[in-house]
C-alpha positions in Angstrom: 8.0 -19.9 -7.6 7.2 -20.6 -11.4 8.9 -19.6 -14.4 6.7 -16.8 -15.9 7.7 -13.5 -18.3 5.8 -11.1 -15.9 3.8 -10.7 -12.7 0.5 -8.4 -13.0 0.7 -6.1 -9.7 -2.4 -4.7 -8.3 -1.8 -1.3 -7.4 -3.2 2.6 -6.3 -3.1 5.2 -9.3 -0.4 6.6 -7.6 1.5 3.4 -7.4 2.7 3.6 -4.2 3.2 0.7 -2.1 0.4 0.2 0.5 0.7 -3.4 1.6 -0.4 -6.6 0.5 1.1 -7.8 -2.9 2.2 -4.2 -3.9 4.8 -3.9 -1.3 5.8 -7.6 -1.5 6.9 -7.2 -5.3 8.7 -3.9 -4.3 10.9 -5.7 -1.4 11.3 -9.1 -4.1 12.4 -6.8 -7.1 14.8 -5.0 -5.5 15.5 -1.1 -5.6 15.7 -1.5 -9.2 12.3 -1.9 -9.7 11.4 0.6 -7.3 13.6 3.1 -8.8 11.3 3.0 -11.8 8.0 3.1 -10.1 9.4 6.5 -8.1 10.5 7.9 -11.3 7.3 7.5 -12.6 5.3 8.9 -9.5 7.3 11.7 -9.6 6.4 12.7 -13.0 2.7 12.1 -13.1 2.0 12.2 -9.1 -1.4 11.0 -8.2 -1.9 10.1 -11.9 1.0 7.6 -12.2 -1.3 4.6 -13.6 -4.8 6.3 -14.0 -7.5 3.7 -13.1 -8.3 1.0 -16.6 -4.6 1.6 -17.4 -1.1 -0.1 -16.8 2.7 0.5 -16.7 5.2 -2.3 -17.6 8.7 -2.3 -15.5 11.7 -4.3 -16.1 11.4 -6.3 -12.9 15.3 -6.9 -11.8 18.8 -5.2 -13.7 20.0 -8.5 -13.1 17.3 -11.2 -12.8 18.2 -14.8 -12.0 16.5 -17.4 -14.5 13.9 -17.8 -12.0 12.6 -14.1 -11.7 10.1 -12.8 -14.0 11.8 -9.7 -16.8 8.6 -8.0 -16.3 6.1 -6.3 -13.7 2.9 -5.1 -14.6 1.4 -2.6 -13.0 -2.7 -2.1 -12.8 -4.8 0.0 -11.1 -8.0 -1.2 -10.4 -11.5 0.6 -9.7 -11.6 1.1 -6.0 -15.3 -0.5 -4.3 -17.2 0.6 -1.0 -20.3 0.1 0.3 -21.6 3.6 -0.1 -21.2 3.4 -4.6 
């Protein structure tokens, strides 16, 4: 663990955790966190973090002087063999 202001999160557009890293962060940040990435989801769907963009989070309501204040979430282009 370091001492940082924020974590950048890899994540779908939709923001939904799907393993790896994503789902990690959402079981270290608590329900909390979570509770903002749903809220968002549920307003924009499939379309919560389009692709080239990001959403900042407050990472914990009550974060220890170890935990980051801040998760960033960014959706990255998506590569397979047949682009």
């Amino acid at each position: 663990r370091e001492h940082c202001d924020a974590i950048v999160n890899p994540t779908s557009s939709s923001m939904c955790p799907d393993g790896g890293l994503d789902s990690h962060l959402h079981n270290a940040m608590g329900q909390f966190y979570t509770d903002q990435v749903v809220a968002i989801h549920k307003d924009k769907n499939h379309d919560a973090c389009p692709v080239g963009q990001s959403r900042i989070f407050i990472s914990k309501f009550d974060p220890d002087k170890a935990d980051p204040r801040y998760v960033i979430n960014t959706a990255g282009p998506t590569y397979n063999e047949e682009e």
